[in-house]
C-alpha positions as CSV (number, residue, x, y, z in Angstrom):
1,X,-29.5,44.5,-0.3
2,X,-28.6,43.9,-3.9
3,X,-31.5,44.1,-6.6
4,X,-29.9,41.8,-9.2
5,X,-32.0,38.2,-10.0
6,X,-31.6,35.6,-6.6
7,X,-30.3,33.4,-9.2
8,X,-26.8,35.6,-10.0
9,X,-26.2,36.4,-6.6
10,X,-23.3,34.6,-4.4
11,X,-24.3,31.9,-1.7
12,X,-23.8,34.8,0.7
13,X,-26.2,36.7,-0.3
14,X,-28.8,34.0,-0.5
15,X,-28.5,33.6,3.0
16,X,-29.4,37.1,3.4
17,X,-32.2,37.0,1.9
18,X,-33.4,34.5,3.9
19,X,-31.8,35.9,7.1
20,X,-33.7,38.7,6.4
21,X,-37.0,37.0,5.9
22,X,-36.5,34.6,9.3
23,X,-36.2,38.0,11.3
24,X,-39.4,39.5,9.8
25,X,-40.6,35.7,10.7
26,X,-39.6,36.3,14.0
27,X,-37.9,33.2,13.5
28,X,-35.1,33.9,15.5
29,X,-33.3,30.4,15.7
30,X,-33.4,30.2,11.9
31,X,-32.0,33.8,11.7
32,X,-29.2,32.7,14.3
33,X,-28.3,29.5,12.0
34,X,-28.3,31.8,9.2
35,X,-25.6,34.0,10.4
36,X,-23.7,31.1,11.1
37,X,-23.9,29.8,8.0
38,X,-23.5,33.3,6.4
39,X,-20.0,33.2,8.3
40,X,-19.2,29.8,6.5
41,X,-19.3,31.2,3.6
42,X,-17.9,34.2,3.7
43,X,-15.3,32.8,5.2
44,X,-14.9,30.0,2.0
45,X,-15.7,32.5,-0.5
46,X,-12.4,35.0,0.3
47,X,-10.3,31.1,1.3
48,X,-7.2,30.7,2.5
49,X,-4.8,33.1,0.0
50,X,-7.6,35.0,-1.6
51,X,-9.0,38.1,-1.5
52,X,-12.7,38.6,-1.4
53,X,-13.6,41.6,-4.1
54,X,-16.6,42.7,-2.0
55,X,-16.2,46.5,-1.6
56,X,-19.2,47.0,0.7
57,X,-19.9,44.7,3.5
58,X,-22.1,47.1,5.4
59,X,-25.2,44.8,5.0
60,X,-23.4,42.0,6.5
61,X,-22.9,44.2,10.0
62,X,-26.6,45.2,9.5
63,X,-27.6,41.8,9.4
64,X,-25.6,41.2,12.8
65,X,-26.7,44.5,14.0
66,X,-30.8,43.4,13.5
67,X,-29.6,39.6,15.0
68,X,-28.9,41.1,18.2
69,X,-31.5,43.9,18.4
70,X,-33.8,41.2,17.8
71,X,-32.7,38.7,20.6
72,X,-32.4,41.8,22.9
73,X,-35.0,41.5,25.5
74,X,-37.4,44.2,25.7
75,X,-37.3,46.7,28.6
């Protein structure tokens, strides 16, 4: 995750952060409505006729990735 001030960082990665805090919560319906969220504004960020700048979106598919490892029932 990026290491500049919460205060500089897009809405996006806001709602990172605190996706990433729900799931160490265990707070699993937060974290859910945090990804959806995290969709919204990704998807308003970029807009219709834009390009989004972001060269790395790999923590974005981590975040999905821990989502559903997390709502995986265990064996």
């Amino acid at each position: 995750m990026l290491e500049l001030p919460i205060y500089t960082r897009r809405l996006s990665d806001k709602i990172l952060w605190a996706f990433d805090q729900a799931i160490e919560q265990k707070s699993l319906e937060v974290a859910g409505l945090l990804m959806q969220a995290l969709e919204l504004a990704l998807t308003r960020e970029g807009g219709a006729g834009r390009t989004d700048r972001r060269q790395d979106l790999d923590h974005v598919m981590a975040a999905y990735d821990k989502l559903k490892e997390a709502t995986q029932p265990t064996a």
